[in-house]
MOPAC internal coordinates of N, CA, C and O (Angstrom, degrees):
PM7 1SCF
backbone

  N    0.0000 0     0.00 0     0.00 0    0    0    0
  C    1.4529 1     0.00 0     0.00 0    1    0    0
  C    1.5280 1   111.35 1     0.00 0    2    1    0
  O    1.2310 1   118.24 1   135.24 1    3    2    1
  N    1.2780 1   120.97 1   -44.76 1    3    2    1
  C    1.6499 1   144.87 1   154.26 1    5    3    2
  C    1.9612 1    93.07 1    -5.16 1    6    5    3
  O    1.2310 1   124.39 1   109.33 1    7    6    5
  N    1.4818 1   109.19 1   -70.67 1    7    6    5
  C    1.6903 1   125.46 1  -151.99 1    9    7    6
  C    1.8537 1    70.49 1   -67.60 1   10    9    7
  O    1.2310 1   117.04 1   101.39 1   11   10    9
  N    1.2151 1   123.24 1   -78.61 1   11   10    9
  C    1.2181 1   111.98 1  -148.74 1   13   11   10
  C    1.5231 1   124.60 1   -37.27 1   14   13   11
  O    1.2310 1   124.36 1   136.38 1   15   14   13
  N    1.2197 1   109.24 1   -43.62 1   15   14   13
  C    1.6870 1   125.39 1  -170.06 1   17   15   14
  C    1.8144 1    84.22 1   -70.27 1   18   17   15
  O    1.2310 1   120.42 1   109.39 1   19   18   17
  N    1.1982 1   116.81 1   -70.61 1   19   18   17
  C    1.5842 1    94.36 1   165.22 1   21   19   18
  C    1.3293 1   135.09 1    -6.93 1   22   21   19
  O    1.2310 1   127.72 1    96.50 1   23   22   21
  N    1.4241 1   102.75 1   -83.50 1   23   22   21
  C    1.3381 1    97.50 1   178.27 1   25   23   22
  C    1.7521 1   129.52 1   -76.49 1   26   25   23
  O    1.2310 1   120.93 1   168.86 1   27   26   25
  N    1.4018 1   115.83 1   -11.14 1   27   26   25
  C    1.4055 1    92.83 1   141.71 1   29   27   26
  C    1.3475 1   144.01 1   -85.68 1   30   29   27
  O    1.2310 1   124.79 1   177.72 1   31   30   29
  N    1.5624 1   108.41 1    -2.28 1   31   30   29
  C    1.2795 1   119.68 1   148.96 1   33   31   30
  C    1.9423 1   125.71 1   -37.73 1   34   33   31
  O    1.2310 1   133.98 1   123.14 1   35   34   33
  N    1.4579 1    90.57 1   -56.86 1   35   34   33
  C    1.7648 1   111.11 1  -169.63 1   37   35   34
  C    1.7184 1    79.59 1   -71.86 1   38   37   35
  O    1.2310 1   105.63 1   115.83 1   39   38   37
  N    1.2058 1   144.24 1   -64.17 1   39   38   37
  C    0.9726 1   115.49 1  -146.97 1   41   39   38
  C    1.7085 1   136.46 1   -91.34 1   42   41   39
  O    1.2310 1   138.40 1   176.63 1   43   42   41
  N    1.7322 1    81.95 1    -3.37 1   43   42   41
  C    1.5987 1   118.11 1   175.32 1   45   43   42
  C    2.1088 1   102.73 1   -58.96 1   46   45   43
  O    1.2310 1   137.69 1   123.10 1   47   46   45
  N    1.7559 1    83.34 1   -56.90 1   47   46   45
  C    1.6615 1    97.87 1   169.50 1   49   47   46
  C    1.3608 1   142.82 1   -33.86 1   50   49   47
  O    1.2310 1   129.44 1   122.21 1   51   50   49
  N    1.3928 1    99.41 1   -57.79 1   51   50   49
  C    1.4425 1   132.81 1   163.45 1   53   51   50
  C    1.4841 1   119.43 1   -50.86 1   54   53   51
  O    1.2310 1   121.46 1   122.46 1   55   54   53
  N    1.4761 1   114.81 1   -57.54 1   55   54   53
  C    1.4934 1   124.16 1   158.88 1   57   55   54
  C    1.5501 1   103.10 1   -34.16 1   58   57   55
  O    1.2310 1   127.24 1    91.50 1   59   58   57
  N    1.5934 1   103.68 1   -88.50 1   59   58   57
  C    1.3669 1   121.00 1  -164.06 1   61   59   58
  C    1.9841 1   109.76 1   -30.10 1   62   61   59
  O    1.2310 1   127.07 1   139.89 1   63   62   61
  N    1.4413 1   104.01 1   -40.11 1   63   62   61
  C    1.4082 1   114.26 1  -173.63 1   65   63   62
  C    1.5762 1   109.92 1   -51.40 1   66   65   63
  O    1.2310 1   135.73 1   125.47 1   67   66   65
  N    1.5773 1    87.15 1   -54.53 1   67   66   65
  C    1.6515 1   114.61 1  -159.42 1   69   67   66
  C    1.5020 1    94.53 1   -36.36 1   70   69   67
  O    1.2310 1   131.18 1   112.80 1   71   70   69
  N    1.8779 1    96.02 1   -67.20 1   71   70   69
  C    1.4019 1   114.21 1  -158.95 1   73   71   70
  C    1.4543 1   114.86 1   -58.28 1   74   73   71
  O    1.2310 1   122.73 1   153.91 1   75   74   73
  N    1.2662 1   112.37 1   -26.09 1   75   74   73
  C    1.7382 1   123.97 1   178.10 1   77   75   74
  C    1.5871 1   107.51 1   -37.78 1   78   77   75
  O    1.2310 1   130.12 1   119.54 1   79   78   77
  N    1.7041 1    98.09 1   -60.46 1   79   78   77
  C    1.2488 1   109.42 1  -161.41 1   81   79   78
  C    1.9125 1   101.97 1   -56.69 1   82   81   79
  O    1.2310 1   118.14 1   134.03 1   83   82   81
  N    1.5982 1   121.15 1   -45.97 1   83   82   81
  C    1.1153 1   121.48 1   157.91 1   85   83   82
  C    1.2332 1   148.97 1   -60.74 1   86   85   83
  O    1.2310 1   116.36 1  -162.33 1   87   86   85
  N    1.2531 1   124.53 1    17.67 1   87   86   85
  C    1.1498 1   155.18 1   158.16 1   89   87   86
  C    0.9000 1   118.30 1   -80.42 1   90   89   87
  O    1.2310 1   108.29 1   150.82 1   91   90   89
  N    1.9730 1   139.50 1   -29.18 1   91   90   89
  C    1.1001 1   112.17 1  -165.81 1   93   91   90
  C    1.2743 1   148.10 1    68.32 1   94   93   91
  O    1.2310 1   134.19 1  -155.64 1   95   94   93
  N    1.3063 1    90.16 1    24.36 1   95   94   93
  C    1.9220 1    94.15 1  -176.72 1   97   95   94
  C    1.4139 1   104.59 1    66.81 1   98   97   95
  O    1.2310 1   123.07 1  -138.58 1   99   98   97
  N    1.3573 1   111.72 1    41.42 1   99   98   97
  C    1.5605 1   118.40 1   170.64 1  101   99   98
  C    1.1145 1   110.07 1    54.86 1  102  101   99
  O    1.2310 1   106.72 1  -137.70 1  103  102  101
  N    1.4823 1   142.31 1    42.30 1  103  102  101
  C    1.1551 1   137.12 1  -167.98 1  105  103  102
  C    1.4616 1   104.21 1  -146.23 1  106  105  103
  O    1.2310 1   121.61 1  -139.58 1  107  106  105
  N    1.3500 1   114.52 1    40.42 1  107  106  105
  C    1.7060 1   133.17 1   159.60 1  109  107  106
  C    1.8228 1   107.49 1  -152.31 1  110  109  107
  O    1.2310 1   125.39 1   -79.70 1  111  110  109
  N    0.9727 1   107.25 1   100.30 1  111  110  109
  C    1.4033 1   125.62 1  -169.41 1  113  111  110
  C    1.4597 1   119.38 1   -24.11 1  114  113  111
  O    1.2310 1   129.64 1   125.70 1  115  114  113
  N    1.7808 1    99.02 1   -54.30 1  115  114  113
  C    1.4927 1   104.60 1  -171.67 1  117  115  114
  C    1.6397 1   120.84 1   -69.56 1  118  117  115
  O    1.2310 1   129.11 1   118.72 1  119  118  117
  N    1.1616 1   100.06 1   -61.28 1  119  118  117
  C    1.5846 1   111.74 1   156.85 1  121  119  118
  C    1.7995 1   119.81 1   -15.13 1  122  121  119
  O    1.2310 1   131.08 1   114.17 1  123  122  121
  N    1.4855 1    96.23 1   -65.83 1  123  122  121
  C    1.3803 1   111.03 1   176.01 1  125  123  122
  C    1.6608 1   117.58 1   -44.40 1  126  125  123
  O    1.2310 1   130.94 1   124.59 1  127  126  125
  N    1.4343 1    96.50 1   -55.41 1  127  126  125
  C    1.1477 1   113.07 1  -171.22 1  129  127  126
  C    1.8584 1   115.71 1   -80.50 1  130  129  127
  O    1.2310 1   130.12 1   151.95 1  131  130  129
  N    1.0218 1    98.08 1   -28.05 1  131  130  129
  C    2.1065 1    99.68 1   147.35 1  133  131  130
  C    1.3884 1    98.92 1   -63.66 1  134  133  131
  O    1.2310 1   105.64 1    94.62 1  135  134  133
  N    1.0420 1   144.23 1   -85.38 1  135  134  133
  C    1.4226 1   143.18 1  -179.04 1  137  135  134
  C    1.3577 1   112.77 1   -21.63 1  138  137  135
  O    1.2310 1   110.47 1   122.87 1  139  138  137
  N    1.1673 1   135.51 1   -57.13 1  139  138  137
  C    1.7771 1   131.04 1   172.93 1  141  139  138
  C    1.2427 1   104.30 1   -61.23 1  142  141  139
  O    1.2310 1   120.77 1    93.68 1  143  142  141
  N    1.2701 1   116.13 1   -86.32 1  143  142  141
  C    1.4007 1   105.46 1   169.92 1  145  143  142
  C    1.5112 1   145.87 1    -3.11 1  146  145  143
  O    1.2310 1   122.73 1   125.26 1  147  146  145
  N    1.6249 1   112.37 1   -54.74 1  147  146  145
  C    1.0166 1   124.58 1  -170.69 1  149  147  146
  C    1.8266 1   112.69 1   -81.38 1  150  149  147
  O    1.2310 1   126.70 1   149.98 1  151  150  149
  N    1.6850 1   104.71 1   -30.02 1  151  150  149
  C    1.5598 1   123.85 1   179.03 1  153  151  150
  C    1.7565 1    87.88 1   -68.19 1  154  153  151
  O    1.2310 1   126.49 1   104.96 1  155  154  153
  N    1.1873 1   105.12 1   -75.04 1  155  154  153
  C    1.6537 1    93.88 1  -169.39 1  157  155  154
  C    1.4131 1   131.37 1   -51.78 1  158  157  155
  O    1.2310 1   122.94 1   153.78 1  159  158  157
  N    1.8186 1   111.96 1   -26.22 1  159  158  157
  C    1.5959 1   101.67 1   144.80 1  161  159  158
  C    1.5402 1   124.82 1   -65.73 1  162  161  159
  O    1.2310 1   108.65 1   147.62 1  163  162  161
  N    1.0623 1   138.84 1   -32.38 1  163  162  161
  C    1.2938 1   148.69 1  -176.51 1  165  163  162
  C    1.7169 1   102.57 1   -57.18 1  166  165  163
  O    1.2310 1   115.88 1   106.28 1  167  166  165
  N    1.4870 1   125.43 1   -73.72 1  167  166  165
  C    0.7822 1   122.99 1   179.86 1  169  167  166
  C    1.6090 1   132.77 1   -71.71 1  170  169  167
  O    1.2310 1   123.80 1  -178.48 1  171  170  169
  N    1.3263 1   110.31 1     1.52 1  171  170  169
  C    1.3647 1   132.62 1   177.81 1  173  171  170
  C    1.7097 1   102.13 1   -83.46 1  174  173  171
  O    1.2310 1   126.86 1   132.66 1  175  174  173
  N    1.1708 1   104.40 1   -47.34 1  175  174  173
  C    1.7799 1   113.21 1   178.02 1  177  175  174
  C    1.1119 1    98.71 1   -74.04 1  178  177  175
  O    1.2310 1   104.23 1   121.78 1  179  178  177
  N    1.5441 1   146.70 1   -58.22 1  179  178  177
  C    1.1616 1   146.31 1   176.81 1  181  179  178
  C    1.5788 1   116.37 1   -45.59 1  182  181  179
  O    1.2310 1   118.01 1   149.35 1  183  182  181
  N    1.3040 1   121.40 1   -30.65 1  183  182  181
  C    1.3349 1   108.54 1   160.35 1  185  183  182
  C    1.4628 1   121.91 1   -67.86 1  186  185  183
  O    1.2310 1   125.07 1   127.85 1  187  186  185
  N    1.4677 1   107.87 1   -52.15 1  187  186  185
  C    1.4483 1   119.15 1   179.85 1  189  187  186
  C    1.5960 1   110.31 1   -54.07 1  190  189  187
  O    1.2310 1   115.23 1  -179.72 1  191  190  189
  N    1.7138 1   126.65 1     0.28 1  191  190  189
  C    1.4040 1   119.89 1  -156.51 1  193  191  190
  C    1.9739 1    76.94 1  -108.85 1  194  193  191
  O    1.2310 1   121.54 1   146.62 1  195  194  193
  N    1.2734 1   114.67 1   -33.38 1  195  194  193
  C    1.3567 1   134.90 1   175.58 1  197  195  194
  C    1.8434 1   114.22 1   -35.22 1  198  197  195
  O    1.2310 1   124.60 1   123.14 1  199  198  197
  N    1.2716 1   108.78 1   -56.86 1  199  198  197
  C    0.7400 1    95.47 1  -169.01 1  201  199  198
  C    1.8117 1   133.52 1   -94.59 1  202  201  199
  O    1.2310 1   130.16 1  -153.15 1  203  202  201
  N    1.5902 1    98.01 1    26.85 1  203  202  201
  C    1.3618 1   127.51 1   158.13 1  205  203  202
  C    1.4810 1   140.03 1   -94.55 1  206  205  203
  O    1.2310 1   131.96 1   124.62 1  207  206  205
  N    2.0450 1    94.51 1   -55.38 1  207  206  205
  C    1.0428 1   116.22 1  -163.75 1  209  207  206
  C    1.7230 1    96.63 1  -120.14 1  210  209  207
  O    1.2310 1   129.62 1   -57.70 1  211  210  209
  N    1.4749 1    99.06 1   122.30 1  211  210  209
  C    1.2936 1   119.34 1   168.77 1  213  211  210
  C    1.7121 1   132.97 1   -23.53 1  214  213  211
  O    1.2310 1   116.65 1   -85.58 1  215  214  213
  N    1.1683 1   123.97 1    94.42 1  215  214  213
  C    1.6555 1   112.08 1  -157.28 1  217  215  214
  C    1.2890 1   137.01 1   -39.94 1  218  217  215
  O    1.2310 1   130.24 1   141.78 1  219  218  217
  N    1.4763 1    97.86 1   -38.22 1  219  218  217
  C    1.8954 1    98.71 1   167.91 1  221  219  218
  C    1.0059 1   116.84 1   -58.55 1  222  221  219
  O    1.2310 1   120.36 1   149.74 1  223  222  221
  N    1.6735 1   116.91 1   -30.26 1  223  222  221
  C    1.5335 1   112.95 1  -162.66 1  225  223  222
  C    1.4395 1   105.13 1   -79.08 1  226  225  223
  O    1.2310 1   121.21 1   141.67 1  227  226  225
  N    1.9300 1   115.29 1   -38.33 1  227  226  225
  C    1.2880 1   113.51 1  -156.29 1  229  227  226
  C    1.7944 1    94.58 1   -88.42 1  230  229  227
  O    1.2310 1   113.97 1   165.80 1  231  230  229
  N    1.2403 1   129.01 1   -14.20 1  231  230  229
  C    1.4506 1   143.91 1   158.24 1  233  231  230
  C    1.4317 1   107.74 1   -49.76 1  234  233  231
  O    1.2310 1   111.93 1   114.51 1  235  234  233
  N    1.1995 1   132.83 1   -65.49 1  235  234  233
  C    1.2884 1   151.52 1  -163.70 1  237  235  234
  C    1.6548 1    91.96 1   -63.80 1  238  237  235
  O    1.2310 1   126.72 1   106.64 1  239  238  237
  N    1.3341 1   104.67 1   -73.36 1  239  238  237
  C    2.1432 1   111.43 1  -168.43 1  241  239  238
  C    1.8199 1    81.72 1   -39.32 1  242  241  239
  O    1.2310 1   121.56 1    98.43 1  243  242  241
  N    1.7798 1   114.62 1   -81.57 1  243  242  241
  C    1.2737 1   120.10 1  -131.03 1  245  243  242
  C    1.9483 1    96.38 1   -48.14 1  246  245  243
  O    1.2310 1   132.01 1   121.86 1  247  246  245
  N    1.4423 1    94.41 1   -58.14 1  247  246  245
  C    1.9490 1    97.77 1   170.23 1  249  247  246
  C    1.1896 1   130.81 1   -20.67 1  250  249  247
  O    1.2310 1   124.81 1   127.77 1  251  250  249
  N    1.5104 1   108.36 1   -52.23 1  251  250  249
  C    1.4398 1   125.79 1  -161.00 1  253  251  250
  C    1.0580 1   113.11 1  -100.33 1  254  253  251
  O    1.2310 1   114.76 1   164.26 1  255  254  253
  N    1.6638 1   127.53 1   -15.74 1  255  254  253
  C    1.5172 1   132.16 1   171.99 1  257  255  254
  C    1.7677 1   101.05 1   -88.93 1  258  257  255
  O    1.2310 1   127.07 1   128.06 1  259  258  257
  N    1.2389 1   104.01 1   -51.94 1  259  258  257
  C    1.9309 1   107.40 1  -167.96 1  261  259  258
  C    1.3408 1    92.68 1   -57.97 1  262  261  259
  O    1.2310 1   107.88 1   149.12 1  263  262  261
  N    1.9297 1   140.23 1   -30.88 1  263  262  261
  C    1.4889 1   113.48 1  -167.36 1  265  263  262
  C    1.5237 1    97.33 1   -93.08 1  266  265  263
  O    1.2310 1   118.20 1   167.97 1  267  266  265
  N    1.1418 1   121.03 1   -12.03 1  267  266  265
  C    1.6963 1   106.62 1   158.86 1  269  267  266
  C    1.8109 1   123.21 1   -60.61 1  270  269  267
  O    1.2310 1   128.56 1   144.80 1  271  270  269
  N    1.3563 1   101.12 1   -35.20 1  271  270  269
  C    1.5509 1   120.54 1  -144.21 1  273  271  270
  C    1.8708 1    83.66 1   -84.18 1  274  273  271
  O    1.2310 1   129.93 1   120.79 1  275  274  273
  N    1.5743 1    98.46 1   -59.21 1  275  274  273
  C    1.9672 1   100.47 1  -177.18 1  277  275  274
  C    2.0109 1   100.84 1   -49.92 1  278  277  275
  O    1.2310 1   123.11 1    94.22 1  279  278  277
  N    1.0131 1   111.64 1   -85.78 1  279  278  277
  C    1.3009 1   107.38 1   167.60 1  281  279  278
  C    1.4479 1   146.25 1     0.24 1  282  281  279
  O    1.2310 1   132.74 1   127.06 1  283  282  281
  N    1.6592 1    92.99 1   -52.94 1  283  282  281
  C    1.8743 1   103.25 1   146.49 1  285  283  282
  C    1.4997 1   106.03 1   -66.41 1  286  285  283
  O    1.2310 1   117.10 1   102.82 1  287  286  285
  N    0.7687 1   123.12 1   -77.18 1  287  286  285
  C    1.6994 1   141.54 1   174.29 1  289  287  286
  C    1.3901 1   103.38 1    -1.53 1  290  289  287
  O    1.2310 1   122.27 1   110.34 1  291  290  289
  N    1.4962 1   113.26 1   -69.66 1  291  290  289
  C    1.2399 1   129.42 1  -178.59 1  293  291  290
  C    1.5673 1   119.60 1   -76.50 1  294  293  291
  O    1.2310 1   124.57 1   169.76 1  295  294  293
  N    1.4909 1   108.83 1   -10.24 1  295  294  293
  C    1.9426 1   102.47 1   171.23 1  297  295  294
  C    1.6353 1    80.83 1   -99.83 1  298  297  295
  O    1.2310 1   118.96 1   145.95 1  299  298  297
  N    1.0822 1   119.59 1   -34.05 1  299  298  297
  C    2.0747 1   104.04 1  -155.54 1  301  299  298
  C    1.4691 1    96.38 1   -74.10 1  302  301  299
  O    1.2310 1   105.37 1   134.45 1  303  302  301
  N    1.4689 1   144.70 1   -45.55 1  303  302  301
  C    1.4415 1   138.20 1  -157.24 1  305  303  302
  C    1.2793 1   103.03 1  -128.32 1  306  305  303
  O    1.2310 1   108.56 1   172.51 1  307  306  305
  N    1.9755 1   139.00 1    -7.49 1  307  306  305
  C    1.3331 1   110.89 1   169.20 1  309  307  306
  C    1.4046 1   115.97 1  -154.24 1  310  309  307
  O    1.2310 1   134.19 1  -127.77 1  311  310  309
  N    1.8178 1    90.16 1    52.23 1  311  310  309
  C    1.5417 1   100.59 1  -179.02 1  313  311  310
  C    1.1694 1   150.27 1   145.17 1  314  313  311
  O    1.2310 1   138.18 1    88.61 1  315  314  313
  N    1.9387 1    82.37 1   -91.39 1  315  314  313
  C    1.3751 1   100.96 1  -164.72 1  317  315  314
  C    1.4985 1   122.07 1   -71.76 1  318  317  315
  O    1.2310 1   124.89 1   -32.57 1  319  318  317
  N    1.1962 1   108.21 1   147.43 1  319  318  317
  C    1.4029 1   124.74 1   177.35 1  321  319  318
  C    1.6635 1   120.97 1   -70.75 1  322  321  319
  O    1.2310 1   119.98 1   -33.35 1  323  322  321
  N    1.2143 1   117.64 1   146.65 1  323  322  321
  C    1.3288 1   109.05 1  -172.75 1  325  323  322
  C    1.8840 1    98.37 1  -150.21 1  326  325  323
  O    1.2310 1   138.42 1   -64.79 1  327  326  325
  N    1.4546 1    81.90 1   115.21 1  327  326  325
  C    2.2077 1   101.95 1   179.42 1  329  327  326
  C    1.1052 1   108.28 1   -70.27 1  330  329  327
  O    1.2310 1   128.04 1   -14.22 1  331  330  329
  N    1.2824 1   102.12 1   165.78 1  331  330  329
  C    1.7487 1   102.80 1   166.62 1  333  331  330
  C    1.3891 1   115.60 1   -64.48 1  334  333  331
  O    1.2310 1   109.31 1   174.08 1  335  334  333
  N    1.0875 1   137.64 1    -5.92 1  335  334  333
  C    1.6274 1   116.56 1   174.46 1  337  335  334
  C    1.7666 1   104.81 1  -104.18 1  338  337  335
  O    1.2310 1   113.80 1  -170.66 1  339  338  337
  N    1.3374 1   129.33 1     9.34 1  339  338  337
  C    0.9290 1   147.55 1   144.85 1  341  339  338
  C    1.6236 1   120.61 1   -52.33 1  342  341  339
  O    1.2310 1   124.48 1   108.19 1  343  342  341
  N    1.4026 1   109.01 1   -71.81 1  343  342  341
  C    1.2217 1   123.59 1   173.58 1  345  343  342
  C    1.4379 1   130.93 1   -62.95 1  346  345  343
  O    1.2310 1   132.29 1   155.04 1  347  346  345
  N    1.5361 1    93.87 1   -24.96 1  347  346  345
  C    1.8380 1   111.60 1   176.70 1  349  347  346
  C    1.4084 1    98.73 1   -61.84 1  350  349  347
  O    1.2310 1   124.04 1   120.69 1  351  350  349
  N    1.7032 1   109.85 1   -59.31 1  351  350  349
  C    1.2850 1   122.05 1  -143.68 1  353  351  350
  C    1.8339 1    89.24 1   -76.77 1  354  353  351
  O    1.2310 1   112.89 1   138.19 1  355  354  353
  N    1.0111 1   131.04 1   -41.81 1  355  354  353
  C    1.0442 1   144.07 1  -168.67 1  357  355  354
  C    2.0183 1   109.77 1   -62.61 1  358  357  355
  O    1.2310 1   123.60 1   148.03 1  359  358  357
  N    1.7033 1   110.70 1   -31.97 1  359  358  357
  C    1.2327 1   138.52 1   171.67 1  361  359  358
  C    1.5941 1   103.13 1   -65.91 1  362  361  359
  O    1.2310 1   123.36 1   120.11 1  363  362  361
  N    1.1381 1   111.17 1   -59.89 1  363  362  361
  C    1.9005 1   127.64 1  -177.27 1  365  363  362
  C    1.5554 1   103.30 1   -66.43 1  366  365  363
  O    1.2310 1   117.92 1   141.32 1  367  366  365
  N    1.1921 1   121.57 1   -38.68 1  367  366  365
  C    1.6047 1   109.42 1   166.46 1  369  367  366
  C    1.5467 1   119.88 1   -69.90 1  370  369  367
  O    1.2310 1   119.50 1   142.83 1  371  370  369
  N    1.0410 1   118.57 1   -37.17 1  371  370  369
  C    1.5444 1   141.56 1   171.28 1  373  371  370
  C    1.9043 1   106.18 1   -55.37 1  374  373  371
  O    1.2310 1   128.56 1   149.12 1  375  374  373
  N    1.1407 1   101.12 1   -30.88 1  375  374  373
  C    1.8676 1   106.43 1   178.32 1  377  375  374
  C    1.2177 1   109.18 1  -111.39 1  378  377  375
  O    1.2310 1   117.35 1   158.68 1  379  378  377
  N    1.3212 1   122.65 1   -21.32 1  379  378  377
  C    2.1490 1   127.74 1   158.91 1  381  379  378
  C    1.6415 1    75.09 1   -57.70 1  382  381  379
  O    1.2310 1   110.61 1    73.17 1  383  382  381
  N    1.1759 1   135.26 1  -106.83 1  383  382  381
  C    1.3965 1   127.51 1  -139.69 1  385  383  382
  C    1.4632 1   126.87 1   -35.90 1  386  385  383
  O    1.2310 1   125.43 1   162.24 1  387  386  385
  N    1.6548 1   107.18 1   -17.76 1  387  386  385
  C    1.5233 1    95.03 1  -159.69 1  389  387  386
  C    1.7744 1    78.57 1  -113.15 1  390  389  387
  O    1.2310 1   104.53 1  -174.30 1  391  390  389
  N    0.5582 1   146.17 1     5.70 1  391  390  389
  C    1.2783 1   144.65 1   171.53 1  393  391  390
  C    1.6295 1    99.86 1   -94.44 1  394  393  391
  O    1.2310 1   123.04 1   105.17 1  395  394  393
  N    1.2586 1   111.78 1   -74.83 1  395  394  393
  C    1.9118 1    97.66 1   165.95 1  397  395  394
  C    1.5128 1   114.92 1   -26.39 1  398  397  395
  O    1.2310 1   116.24 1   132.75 1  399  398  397
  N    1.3647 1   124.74 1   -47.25 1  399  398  397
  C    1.4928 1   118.04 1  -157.87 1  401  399  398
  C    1.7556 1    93.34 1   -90.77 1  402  401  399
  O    1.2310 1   123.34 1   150.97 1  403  402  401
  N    1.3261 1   111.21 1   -29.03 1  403  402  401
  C    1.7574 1    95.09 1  -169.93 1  405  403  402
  C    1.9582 1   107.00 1   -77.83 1  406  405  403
  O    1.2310 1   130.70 1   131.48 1  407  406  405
  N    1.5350 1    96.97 1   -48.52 1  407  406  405
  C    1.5238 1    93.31 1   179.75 1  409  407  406
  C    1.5175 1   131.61 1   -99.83 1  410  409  407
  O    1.2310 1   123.76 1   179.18 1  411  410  409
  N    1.3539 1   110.40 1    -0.82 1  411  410  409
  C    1.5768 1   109.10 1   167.26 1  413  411  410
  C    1.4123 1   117.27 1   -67.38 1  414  413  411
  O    1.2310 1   129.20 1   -36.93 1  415  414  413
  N    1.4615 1    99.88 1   143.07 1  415  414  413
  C    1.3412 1   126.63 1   178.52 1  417  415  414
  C    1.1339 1   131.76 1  -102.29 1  418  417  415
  O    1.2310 1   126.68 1   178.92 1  419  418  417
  N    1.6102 1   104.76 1    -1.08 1  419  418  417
  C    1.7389 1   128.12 1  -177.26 1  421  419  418
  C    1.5659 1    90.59 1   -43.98 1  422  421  419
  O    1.2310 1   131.14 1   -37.24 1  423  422  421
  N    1.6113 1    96.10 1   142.76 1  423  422  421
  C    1.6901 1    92.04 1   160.92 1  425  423  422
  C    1.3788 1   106.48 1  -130.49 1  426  425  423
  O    1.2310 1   129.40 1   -27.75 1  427  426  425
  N    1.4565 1    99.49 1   152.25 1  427  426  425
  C    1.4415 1   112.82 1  -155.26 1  429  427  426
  C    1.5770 1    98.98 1   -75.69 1  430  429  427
  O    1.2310 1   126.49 1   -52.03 1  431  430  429
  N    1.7360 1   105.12 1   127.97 1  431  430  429
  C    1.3200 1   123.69 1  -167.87 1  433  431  430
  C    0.8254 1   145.06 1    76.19 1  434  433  431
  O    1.2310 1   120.10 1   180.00 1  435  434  433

């Protein structure tokens, strides 16, 4: 259950990010208000992911998946471009995670 609250954590995040950028410096209501919303689900699951999975580790996944996840986010719906040392670096965070999850030995708590 731990992974799940996770991942609506990561994806609570991702929202909240998205919408940031559409907000405007908080100065269009709705936007904004996806943005609160979405942080206080994010970090609400992120506690509940807490009290299984070890914090660096569940710190590390949620970090290292949401700056892949915004990144799509941000080339698929507002834009931005992404180089090859973008995508590398973005590749090497993507294999820190699965390497954290296949060979760590952290134990939870």
């Amino acid at each position: 259950m731990a992974y799940i609250y996770l991942a609506v954590a990561i994806v609570a995040e991702v929202i909240g990010t998205s919408f940031m950028k559409a907000s405007a410096g908080f100065t269009r209501a709705g936007p904004a208000l996806v943005t609160i919303v979405a942080y206080a689900i994010a970090f609400y699951a992120l506690s509940l992911t807490l009290r299984t999975i070890p914090t660096g580790i569940a710190y590390a996944i949620w970090s290292g998946v949401g700056i892949v996840l915004i990144a799509s986010v941000a080339w698929l719906f507002q834009g931005q471009k992404l180089d090859a040392p973008a995508m590398i670096g973005m590749a090497l965070i993507i294999a820190g995670v699965i390497v954290m999850n296949l060979f760590s030995r952290a134990p939870p708590h």
